[in-house]
DSSP file (Angstrom, degrees, kcal/mol; ACC not computed):
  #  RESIDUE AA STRUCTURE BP1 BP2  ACC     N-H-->O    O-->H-N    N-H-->O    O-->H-N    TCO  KAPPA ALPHA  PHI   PSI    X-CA   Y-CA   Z-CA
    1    1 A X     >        0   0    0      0, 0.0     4,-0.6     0, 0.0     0, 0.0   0.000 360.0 360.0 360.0 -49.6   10.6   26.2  -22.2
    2    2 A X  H >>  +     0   0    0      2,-0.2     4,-4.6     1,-0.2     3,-0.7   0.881 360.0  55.6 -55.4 -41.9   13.9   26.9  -20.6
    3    3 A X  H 3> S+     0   0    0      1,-0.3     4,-0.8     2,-0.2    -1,-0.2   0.983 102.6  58.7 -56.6 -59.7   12.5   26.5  -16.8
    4    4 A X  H 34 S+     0   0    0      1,-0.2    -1,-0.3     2,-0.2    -2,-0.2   0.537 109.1  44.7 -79.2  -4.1   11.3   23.1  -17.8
    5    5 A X  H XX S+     0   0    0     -3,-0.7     4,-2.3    -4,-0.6     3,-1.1   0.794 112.0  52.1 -76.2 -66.5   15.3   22.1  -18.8
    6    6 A X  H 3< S+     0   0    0     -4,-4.6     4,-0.5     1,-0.2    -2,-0.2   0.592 108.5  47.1 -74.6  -2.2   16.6   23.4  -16.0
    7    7 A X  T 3< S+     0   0    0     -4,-0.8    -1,-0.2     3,-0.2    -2,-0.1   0.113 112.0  45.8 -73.5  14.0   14.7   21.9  -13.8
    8    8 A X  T <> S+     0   0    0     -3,-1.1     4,-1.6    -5,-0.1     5,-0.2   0.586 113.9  54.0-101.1 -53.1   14.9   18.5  -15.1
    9    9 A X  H  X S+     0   0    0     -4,-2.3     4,-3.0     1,-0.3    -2,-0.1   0.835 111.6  43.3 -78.0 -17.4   18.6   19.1  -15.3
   10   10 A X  H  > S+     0   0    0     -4,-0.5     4,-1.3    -5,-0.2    -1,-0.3   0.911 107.5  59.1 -78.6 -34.8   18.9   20.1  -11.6
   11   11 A X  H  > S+     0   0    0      2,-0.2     4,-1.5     1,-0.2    -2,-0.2   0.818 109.5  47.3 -67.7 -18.5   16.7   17.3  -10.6
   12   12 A X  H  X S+     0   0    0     -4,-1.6     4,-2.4     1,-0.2     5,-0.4   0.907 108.7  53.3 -73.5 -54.3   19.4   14.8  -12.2
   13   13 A X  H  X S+     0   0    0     -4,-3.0     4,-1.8     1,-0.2    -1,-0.2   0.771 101.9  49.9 -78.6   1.6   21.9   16.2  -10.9
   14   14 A X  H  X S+     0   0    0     -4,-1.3     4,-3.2     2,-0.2    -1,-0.2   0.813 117.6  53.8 -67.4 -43.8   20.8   16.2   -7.0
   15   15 A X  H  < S+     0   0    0     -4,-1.5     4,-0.3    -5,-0.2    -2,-0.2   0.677 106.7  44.5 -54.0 -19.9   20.2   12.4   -8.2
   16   16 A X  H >X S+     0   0    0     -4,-2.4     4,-2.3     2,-0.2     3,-1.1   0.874 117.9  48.9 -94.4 -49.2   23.6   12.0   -9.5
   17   17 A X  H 3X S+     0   0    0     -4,-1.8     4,-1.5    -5,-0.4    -2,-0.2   0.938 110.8  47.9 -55.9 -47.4   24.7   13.7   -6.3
   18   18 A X  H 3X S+     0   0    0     -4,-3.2     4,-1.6     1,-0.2    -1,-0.3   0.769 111.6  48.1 -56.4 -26.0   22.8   11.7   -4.3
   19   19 A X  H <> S+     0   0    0     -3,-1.1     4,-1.4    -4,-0.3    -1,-0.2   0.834 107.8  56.5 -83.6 -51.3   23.9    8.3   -5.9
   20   20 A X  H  < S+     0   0    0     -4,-2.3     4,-0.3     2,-0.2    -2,-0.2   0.615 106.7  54.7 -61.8 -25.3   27.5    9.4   -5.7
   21   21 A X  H >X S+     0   0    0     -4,-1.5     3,-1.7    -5,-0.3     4,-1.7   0.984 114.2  34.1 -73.9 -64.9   27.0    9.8   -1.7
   22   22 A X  H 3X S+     0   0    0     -4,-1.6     4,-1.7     1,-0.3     5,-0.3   0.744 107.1  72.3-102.5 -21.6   25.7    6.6   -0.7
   23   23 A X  H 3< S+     0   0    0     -4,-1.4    -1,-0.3    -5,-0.2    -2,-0.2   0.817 117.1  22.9 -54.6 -20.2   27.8    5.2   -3.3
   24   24 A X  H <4 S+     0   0    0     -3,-1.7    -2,-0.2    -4,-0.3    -1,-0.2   0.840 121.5  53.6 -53.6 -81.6   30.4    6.0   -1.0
   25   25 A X  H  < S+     0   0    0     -4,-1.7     3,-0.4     1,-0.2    -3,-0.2   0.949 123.0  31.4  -0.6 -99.9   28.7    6.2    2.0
   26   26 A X  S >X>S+     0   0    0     -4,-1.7     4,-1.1     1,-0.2     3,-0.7   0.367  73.1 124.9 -64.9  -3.8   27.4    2.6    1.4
   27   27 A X  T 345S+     0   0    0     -5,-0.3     3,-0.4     1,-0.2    -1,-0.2   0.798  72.1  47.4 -42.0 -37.7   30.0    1.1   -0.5
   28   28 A X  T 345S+     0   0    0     -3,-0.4    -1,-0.2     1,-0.2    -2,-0.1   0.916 106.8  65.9 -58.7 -44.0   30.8   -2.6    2.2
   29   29 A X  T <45S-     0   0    0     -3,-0.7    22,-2.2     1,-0.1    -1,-0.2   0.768 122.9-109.3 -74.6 -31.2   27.0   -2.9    2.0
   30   30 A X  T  <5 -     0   0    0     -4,-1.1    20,-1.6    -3,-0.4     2,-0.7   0.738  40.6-157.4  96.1  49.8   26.9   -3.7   -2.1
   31   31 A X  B   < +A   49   0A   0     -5,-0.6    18,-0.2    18,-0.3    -1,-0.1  -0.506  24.9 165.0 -31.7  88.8   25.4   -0.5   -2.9
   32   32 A X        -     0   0    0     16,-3.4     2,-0.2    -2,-0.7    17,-0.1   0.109  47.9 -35.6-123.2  39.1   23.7   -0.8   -6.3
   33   33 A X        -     0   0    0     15,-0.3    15,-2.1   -14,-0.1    -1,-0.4  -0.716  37.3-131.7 135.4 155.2   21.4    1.9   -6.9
   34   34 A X        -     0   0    0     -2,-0.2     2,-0.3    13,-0.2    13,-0.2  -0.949   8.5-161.3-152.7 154.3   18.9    4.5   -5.8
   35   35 A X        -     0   0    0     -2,-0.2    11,-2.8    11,-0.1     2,-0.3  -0.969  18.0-154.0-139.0 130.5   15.3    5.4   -7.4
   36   36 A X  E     -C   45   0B   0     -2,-0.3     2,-0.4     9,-0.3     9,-0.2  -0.966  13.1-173.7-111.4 104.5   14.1    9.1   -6.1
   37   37 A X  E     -C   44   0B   0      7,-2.1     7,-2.1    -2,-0.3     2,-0.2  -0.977  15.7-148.2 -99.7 100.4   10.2    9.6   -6.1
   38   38 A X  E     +C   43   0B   0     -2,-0.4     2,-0.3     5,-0.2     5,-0.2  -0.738  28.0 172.7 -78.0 153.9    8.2   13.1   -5.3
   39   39 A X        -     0   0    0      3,-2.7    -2,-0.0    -2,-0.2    -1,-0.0  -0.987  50.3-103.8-151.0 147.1    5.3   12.3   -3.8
   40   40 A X  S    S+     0   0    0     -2,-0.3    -1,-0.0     1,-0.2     3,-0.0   0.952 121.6  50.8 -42.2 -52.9    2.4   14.7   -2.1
   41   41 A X  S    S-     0   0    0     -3,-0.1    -1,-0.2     1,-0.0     2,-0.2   0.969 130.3 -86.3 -47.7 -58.2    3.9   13.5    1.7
   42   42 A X  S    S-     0   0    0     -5,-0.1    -3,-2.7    38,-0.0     2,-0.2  -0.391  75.1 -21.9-168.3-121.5    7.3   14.3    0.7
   43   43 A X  E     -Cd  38  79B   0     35,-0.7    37,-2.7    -5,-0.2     2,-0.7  -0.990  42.0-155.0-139.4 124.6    9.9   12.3   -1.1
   44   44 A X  E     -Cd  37  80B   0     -7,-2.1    -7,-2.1    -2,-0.2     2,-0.3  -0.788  18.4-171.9-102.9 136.1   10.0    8.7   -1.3
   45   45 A X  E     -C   36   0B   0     -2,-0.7    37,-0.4    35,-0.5    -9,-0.3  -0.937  11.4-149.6-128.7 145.4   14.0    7.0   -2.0
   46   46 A X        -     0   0    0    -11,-2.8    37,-0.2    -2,-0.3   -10,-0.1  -0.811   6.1-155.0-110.8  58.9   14.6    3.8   -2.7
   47   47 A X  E     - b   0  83A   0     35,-1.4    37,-2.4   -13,-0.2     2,-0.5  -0.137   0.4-159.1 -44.3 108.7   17.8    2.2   -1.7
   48   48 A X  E     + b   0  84A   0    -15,-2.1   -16,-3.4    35,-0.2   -15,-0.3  -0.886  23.7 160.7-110.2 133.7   19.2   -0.7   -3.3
   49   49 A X  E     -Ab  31  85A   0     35,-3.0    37,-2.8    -2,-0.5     3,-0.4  -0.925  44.6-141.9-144.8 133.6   21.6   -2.7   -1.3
   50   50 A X  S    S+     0   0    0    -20,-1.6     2,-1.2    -2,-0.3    -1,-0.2   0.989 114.4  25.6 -45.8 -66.9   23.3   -6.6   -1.3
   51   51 A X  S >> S+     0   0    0    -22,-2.2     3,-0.7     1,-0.2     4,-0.6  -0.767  72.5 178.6-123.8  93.9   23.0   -6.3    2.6
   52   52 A X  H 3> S+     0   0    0     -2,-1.2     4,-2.8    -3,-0.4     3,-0.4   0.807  76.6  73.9 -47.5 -33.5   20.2   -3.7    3.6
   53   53 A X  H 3> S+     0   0    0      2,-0.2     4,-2.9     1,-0.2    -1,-0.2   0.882  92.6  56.3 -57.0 -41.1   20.9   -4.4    7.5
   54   54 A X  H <4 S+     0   0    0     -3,-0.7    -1,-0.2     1,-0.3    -2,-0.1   0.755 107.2  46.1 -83.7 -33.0   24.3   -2.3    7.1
   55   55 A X  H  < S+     0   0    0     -4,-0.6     8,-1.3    -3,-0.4    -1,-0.3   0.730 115.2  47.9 -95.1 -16.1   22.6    0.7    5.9
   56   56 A X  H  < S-     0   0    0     -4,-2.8     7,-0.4     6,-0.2    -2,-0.2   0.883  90.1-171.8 -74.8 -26.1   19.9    0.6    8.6
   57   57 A X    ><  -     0   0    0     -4,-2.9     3,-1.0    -5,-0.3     2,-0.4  -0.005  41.6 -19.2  77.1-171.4   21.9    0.1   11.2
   58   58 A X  G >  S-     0   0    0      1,-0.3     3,-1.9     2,-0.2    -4,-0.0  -0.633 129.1 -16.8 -89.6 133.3   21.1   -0.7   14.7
   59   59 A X  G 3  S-     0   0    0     -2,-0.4    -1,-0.3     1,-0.3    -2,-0.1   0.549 128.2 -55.5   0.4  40.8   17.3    0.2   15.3
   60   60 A X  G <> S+     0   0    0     -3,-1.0     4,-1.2    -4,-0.2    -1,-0.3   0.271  97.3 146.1 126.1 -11.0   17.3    2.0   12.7
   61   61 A X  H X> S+     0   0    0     -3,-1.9     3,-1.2     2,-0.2     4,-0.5   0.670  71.7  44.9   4.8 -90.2   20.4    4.5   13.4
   62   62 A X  H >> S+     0   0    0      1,-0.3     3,-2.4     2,-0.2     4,-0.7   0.950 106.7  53.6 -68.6 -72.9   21.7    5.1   10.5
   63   63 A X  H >> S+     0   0    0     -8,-1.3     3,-1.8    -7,-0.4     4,-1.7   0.474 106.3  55.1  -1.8 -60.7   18.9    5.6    8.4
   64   64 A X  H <X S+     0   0    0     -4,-1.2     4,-1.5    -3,-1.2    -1,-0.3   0.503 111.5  42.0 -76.9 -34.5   17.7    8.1   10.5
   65   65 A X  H << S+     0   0    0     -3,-2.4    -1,-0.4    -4,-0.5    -2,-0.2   0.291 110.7  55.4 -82.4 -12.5   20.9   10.0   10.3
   66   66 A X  H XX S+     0   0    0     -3,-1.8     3,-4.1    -4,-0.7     4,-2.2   0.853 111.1  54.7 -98.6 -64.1   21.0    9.3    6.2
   67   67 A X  H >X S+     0   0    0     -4,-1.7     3,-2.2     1,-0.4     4,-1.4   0.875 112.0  43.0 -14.7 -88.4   17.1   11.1    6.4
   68   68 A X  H 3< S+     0   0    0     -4,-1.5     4,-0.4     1,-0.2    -1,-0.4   0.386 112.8  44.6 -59.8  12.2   18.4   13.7    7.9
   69   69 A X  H <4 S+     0   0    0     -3,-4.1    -2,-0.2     3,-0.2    -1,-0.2   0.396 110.5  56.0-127.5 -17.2   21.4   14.3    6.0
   70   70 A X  H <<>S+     0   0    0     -4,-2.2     6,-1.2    -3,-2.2     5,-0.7   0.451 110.9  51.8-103.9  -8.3   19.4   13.7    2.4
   71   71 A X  T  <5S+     0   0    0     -4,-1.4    -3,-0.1    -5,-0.4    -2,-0.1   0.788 116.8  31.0 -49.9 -69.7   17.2   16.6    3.7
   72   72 A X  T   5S+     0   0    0     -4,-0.4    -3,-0.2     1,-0.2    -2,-0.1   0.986 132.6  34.3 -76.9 -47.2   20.0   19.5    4.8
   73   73 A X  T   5S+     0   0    0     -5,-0.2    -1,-0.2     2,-0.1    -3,-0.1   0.926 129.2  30.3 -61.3 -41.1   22.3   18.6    2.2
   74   74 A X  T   5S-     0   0    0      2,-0.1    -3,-0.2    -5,-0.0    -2,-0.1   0.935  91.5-128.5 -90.1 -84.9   20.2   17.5   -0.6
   75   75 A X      < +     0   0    0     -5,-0.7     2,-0.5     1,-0.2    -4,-0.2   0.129  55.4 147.1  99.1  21.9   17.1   19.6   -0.2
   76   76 A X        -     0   0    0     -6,-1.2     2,-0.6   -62,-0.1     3,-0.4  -0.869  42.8-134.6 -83.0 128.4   14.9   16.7   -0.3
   77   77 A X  S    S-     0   0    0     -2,-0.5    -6,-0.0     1,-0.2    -1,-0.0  -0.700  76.2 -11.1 -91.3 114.1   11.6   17.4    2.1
   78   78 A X  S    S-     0   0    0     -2,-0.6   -35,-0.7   -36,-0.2    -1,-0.2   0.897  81.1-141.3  63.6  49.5   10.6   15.0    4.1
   79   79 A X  E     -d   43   0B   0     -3,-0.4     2,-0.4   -37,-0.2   -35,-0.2  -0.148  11.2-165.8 -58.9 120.9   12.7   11.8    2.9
   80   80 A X  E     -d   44   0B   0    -37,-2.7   -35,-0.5   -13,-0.1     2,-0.2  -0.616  23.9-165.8-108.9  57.1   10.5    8.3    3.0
   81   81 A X        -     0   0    0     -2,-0.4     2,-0.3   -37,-0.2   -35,-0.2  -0.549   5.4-168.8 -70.2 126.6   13.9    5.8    2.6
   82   82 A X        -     0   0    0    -37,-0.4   -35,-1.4    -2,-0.2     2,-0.5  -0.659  11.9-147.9 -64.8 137.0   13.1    2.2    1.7
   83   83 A X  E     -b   47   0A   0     -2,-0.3     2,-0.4   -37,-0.2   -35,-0.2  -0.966  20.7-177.6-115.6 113.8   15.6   -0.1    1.9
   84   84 A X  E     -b   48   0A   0    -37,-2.4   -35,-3.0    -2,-0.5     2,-0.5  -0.862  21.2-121.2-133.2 139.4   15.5   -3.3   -0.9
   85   85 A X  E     -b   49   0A   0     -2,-0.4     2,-0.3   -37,-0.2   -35,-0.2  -0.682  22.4-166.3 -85.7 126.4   17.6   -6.3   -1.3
   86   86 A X        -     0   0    0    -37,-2.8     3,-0.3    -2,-0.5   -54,-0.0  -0.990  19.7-155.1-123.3 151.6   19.6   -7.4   -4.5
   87   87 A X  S    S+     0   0    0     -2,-0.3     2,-0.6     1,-0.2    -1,-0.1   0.956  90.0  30.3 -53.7 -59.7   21.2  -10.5   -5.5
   88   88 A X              0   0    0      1,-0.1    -1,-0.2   -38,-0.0   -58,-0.0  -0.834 360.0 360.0-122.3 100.9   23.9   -9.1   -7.9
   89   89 A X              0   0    0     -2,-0.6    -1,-0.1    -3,-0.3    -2,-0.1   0.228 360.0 360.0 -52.7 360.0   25.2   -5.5   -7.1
């Protein structure tokens, strides 16, 4: 019973961590969220951004470097980022 608590509460908070990074990170882009998925392939995240173009970057740069950087830091395996437009951040 206790294992299933603390793992719930550690998986929020790698989410809160994560959220707090690219809130950062991303902030000029209209950073309004992220949705965190496990999936058998890995892990699929879900960026939500006013202007997606800023966090992909030029063919694809930054992403690629945010992938790798939500892998060694976070401990997420094998990171699937989606990038999604919103109207009101």
């Amino acid at each position: 019973m206790v294992n299933i608590k603390k793992y719930f509460v550690s998986r929020g908070l790698i989410k809160t961590k994560i959220d707090e990074y690219l809130a950062k990170e991303f902030y000029r882009a209209g950073y309004a969220g992220v949705d965190i998925q496990k999936t058998p392939l890995g892990t699929r995240v879900v960026i939500y951004a006013e202007r997606p173009a800023m966090i992909i970057g030029r063919r694809g740069a930054t992403i690629r470097a945010l992938a790798q950087i939500l892998e060694k830091k976070f401990g997420l395996e094998n990171p699937q980022i989606t990038v999604t437009s919103v109207e009101n951040p």
